[in-house]
C-alpha positions as CSV (number, residue, x, y, z in Angstrom):
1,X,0.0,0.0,0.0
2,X,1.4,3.4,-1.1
3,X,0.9,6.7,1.0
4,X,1.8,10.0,0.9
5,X,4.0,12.4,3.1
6,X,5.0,16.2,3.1
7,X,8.2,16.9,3.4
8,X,9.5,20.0,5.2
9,X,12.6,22.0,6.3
10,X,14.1,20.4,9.1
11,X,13.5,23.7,11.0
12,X,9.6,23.9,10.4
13,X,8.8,19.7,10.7
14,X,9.1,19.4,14.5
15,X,7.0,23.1,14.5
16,X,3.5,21.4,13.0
17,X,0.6,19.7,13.9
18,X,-2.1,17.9,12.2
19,X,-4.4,19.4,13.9
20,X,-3.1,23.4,13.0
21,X,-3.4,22.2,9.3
22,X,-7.4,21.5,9.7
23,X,-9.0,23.9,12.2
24,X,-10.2,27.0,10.9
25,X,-8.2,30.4,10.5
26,X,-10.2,32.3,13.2
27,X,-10.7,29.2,15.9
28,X,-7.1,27.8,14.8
29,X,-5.3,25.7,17.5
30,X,-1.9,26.5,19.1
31,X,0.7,25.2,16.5
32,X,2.6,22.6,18.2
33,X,3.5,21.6,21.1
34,X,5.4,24.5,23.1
35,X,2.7,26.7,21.8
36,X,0.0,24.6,23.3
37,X,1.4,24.3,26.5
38,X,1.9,28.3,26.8
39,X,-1.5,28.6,26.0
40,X,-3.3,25.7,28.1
41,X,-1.1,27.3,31.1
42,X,-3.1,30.4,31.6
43,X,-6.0,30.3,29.3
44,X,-7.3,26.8,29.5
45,X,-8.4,27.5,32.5
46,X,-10.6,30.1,31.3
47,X,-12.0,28.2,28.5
48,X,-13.0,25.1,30.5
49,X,-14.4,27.5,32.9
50,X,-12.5,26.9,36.0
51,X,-11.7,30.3,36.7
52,X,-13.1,33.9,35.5
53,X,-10.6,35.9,34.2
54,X,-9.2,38.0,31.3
55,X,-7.8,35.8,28.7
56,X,-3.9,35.9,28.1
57,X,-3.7,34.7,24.7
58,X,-7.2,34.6,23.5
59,X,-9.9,31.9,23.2
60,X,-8.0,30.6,19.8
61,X,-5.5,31.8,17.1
62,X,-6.3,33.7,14.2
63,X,-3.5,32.9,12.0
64,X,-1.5,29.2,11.4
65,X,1.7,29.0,12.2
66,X,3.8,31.7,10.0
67,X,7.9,32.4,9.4
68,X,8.4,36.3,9.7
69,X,11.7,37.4,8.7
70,X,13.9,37.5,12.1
71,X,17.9,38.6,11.1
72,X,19.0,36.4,14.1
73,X,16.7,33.9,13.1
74,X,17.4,30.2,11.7
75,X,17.7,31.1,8.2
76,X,16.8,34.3,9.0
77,X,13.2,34.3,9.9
78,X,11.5,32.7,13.1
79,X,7.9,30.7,13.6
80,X,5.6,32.6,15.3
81,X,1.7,32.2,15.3
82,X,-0.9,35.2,16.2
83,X,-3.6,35.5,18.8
84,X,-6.3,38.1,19.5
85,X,-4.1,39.7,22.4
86,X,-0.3,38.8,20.6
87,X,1.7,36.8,19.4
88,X,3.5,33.7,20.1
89,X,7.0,33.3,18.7
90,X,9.9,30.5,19.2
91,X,12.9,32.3,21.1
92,X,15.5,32.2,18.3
93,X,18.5,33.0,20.8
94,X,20.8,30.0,20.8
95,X,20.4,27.2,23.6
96,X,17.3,27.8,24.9
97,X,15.7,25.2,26.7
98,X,12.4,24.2,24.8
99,X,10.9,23.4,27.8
100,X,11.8,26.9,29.6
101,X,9.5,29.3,29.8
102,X,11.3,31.7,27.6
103,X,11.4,29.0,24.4
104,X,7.9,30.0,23.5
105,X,7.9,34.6,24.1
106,X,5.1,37.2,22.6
107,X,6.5,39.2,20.6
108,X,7.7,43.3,21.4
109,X,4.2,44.0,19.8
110,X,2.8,47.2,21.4
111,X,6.6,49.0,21.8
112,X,6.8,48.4,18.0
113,X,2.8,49.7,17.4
114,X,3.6,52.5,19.4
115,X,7.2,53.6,18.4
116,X,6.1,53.0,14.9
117,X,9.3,50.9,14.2
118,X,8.6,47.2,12.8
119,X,11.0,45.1,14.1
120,X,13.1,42.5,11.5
121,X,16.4,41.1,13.8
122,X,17.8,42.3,17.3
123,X,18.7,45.7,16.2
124,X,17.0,46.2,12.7
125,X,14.2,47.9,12.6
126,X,11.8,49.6,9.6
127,X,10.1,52.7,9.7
128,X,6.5,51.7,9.6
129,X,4.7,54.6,11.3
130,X,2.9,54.6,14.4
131,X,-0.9,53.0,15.0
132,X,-3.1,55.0,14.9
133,X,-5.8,52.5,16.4
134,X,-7.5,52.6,19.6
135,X,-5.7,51.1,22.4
136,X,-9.0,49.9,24.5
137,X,-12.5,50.1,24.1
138,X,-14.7,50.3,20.8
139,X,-13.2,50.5,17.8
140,X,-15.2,53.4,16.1
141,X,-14.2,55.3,19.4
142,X,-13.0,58.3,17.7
143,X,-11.9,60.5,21.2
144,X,-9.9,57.2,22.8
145,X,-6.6,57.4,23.0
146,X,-4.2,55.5,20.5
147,X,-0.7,53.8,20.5
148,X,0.2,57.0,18.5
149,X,-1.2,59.0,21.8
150,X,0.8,56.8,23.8
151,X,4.1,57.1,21.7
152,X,4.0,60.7,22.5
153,X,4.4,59.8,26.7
154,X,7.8,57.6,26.0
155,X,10.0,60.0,28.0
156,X,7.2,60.8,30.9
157,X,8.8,61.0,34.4
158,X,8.0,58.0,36.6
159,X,5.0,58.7,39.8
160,X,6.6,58.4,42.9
161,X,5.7,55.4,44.5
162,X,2.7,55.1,46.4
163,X,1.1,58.1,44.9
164,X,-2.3,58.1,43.6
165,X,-2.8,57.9,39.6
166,X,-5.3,60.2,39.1
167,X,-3.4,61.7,35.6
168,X,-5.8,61.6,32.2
169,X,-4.9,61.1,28.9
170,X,-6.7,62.6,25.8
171,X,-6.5,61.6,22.7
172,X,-3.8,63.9,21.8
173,X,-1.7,62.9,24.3
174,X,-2.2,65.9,26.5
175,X,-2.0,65.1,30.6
176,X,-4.5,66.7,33.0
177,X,-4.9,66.0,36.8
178,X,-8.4,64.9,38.3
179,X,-8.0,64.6,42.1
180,X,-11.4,62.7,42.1
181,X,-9.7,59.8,40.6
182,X,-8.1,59.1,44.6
183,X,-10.9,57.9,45.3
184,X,-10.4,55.0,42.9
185,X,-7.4,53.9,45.0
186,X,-5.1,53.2,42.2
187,X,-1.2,53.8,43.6
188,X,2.0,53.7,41.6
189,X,3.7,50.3,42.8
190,X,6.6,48.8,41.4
191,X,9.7,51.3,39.6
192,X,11.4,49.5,36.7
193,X,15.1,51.0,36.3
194,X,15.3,49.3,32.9
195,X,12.8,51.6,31.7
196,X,12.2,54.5,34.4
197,X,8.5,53.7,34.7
198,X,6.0,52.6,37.2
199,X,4.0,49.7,37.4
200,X,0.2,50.9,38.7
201,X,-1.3,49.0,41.6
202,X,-3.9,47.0,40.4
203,X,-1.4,46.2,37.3
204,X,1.2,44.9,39.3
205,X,-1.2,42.9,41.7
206,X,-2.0,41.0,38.6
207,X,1.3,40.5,37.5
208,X,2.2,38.9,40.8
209,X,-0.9,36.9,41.4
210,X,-1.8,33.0,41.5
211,X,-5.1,31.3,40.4
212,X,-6.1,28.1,38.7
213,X,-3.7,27.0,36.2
214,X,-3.4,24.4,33.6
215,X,0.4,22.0,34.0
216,X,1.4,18.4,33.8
217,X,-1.8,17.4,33.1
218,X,-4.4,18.8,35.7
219,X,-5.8,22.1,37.0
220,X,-3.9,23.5,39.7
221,X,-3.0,26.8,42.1
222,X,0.0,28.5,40.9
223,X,1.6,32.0,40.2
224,X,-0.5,33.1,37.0
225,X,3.0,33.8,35.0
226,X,6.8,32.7,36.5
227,X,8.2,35.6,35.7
228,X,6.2,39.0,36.3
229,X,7.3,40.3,33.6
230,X,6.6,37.1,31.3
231,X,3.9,38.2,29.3
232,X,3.9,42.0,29.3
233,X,7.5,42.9,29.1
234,X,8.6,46.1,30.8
235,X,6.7,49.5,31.2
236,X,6.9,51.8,28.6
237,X,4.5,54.8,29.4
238,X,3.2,55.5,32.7
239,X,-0.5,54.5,33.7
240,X,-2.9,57.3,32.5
241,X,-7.1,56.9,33.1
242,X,-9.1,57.6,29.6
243,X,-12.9,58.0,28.9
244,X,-12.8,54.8,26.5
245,X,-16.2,53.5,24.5
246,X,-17.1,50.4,25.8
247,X,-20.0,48.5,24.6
248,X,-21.7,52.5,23.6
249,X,-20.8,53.5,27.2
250,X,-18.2,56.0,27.7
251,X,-16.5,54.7,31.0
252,X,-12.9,55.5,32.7
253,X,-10.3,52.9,32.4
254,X,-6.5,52.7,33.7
255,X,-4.8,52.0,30.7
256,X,-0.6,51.6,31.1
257,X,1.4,49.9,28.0
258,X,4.5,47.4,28.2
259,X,6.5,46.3,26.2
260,X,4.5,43.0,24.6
261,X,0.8,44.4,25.9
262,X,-1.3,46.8,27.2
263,X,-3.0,46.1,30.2
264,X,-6.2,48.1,31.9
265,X,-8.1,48.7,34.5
266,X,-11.6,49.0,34.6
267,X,-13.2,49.6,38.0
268,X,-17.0,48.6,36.8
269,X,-15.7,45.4,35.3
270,X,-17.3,41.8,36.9
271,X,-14.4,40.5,39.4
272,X,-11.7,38.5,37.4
273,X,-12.1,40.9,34.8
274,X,-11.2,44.3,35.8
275,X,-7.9,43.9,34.7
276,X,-7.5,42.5,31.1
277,X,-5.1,42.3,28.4
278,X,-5.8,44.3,25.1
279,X,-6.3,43.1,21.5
280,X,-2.7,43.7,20.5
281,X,-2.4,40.9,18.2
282,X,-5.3,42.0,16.4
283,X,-4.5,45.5,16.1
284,X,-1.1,44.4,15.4
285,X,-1.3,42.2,12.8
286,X,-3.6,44.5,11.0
287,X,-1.0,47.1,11.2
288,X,1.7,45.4,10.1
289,X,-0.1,43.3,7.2
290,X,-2.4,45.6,6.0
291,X,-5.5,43.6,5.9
292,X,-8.3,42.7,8.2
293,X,-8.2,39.3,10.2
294,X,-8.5,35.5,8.6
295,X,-11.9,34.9,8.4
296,X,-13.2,31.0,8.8
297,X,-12.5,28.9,5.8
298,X,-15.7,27.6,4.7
299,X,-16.9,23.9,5.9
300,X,-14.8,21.1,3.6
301,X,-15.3,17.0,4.1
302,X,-12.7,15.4,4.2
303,X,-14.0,12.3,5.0
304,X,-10.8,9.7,3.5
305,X,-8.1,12.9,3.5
306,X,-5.3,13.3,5.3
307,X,-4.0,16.6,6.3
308,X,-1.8,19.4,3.9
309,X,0.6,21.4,3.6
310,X,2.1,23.6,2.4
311,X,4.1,25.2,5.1
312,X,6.0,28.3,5.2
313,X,10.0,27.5,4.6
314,X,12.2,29.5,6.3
315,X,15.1,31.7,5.1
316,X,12.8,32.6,1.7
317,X,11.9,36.4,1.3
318,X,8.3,37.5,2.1
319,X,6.5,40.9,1.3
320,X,4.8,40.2,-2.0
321,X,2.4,43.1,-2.4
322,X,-0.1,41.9,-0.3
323,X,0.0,38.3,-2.1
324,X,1.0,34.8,-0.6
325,X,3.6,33.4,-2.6
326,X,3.9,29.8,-3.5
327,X,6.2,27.2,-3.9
328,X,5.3,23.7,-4.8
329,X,7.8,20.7,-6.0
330,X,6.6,16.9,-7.3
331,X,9.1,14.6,-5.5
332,X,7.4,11.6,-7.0
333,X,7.9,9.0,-9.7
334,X,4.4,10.5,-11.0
335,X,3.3,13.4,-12.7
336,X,1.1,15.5,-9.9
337,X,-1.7,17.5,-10.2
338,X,-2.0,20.5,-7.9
339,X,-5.9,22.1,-7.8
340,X,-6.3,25.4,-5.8
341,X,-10.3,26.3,-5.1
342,X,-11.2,29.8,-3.1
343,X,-11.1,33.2,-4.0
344,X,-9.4,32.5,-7.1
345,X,-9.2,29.2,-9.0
346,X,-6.5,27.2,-10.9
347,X,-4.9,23.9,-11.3
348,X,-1.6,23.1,-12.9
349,X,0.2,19.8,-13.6
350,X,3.9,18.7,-12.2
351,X,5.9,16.5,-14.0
352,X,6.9,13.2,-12.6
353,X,10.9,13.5,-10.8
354,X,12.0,10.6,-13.4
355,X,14.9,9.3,-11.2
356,X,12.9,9.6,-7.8
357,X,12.1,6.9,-5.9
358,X,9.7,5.1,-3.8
359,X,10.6,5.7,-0.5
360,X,10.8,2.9,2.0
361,X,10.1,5.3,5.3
362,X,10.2,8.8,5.9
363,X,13.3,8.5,7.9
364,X,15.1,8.0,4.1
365,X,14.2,11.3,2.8
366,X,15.9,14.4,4.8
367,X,15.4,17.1,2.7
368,X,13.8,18.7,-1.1
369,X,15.9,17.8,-4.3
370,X,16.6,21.3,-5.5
371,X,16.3,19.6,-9.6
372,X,12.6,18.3,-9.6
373,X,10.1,20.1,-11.1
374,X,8.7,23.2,-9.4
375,X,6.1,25.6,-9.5
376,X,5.8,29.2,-8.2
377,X,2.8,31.7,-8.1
378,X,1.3,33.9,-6.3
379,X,-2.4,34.1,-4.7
380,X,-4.3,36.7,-3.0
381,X,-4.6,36.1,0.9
382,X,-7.9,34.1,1.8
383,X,-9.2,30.5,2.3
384,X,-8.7,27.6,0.0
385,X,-9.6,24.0,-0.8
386,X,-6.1,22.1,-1.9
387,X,-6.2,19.3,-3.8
388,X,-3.1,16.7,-5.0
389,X,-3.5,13.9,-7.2
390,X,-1.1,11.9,-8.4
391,X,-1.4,10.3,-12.4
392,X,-0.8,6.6,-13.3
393,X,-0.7,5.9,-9.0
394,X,-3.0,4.4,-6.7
395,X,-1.9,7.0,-3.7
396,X,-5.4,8.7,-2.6
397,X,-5.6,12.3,-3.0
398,X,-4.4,14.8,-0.4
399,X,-7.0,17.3,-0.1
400,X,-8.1,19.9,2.8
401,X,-8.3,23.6,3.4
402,X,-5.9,26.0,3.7
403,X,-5.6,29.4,4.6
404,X,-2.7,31.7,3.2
405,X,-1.8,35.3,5.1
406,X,-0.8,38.3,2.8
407,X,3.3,38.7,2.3
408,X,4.0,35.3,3.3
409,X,5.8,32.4,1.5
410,X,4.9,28.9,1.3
411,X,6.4,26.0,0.1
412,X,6.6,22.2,0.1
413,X,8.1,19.3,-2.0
414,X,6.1,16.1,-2.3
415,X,7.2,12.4,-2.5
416,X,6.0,8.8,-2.1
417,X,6.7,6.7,1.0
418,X,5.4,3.1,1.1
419,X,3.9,2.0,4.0
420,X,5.6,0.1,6.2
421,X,3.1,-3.2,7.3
């Protein structure tokens, strides 16, 4: 019996899961294992309802697992997979423990939305502008305060400790005092040298607290996040109070941004929830790419199908104008049929590799022959239905759908393995 198997960059293979491939863009699962267990530490919790609080990551990702250029990176790019409130990324400094904490980091998202640089390596940036997207509250919000705003307050002077916040923040980024926000009891707690600013009270009581948690199999009490500064990085801006929309209702909230998030405070909030992390992968990954979020793919059986690629390989340029680009290879002793079905439709033909073989296991193959037949093109970002057949073979198609990002590169070659009984 003959089947078929993708093969990958060595980088990317240990990076995917089956189940990434087939969940839908929009309600996509962590990407593989590291991811999941950063997710399932804090946020499983809150799914499964075990405990009632602000979601760290968000209820699913939006994206599959991606490989943004990264200068330092393996090949020069890194994995990294987005979330409603970041992003996920593999550490790429060398000798990390995978099973530390800091294998798996979100990304410098809200320094780079607010400075308006767009990070590619350790110390190369692009200019890219500054967001000018509301931090908190409704979208259509139009008297909020932005990350722009906020990238105006870089240099502020830190509170002294243990005085009240009771500073405002317009949309402009001008600072007025409103004594009547004492009575709120919000102090400045915690300096940070590294950046001369002040974590706010209820901020830092967050950042230092213990709930249920998900680890080693079972629900348990633990500190929310090892490090304090895990998920949110350092303070860059000093905590302000804004009138934010919220659900139509103008209402005050603490808002203070770190380095990977912003964090707020709202007073009126259902216990659990007052503090919560903001949609910064959203509003990041709209900023960066240009587009709105990955919708669903539609509904595909696959009742007989195994799971597809193709996968991004790393080390390949992206930025394409807003396209995905392509990159598909026929490793097989057959000619291959590629079909593409979404919002635009083709299918082109691959000749057969005449001197490839029939693999006996996947351990034989380690990597893509750069002489078999290849095919590049380009495809505006959206869902697809992917289909492989091969001519003249009895291997059952691959089929399934797949979801492609805007400036991003995919690629995989294709071969035969025969199944070992």
């Amino acid at each position: 019996m003959l089947r078929v198997l993708r093969i990958l960059s060595a980088a990317v293979l240990a990076l995917l899961t089956v189940g990434a491939l087939l969940t839908p863009a929009a309600a996509l699962s962590p990407g593989n294992d590291a991811f999941v267990r950063t997710w399932d530490y804090t946020d499983l919790p809150v799914q499964a309802g075990q405990v009632s609080r602000t979601w760290m990551w968000g209820p699913a990702a939006f994206t599959a697992m991606l490989e943004e250029p990264y200068a330092e990176g393996p090949l020069g790019g890194r994995v990294v997979q987005y979330f409603d409130k970041t992003r996920m990324e593999i550490n790429v400094e060398a000798g990390i423990d995978p099973n530390s904490i800091w294998y798996i980091t979100n990304g410098l998202l809200a320094k780079e939305l607010v400075t308006g640089e767009l990070q590619r390596g350790n110390d190369s940036f692009d200019a890219w502008g500054a967001a000018e997207v509301n931090v908190a509250g409704d979208p259509d919000d139009a008297t909020g305060p932005t990350y722009a705003t906020f990238g105006q307050l870089l240099s502020e002077a830190a509170l002294t400790i243990g005085a009240a916040v009771t500073t405002r923040v317009d949309r402009a980024g001008a600072i007025s005092n409103d004594p009547g926000l004492a009575g709120q009891g919000v102090t400045s707690a915690f300096f940070v040298p590294e950046t001369n600013h002040a974590v706010a009270s209820p901020f830092w009581e967050f950042m230092n607290s213990s709930g249920t948690v998900y680890q080693n199999g079972g629900y348990q009490q633990g500190p929310l996040f090892q490090n304090a500064f895990f998920a949110t990085g350092f303070p860059i801006t000093e905590a302000h109070w804004a009138n934010v929309k919220l659900a139509g209702v103008y209402v005050d909230v603490l808002i203070q941004v770190f380095e990977r998030r912003v964090l707020t405070y709202t007073p009126g909030n259902p216990q659990g929830w007052q503090v919560e992390a903001g949609n910064v992968g959203q509003h990041y990954y709209q900023w960066r790419y240009g587009t709105a979020l990955p919708t669903e793919p539609p509904a595909v059986s696959l009742p007989d199908y195994a799971a597809i690629g193709p996968t991004l390989l790393p080390g390949w340029p992206v930025d394409h104008g807003g396209e995905a680009l392509m990159s598909i290879g026929n490793q097989a002793p057959y000619p291959m049929t590629i079909t593409i079905e979404g919002p635009v439709s083709q299918s082109f033909t691959l000749d057969a590799c005449p001197d490839c073989i029939i693999y006996g296991s996947a351990a034989d193959v380690s990597s893509c022959r750069a002489d078999i037949a290849w095919q590049d093109f380009t495809l505006p970002p959206g869902n697809y239905r992917v289909e492989i057949t091969w001519t003249g073979s009895s291997v059952v198609p691959l089929a399934g759908p797949q979801t492609y990002v805007p400036n991003a590169q995919y690629g995989s070659c294709y071969f035969i393995v025969e199944a070992q009984t």
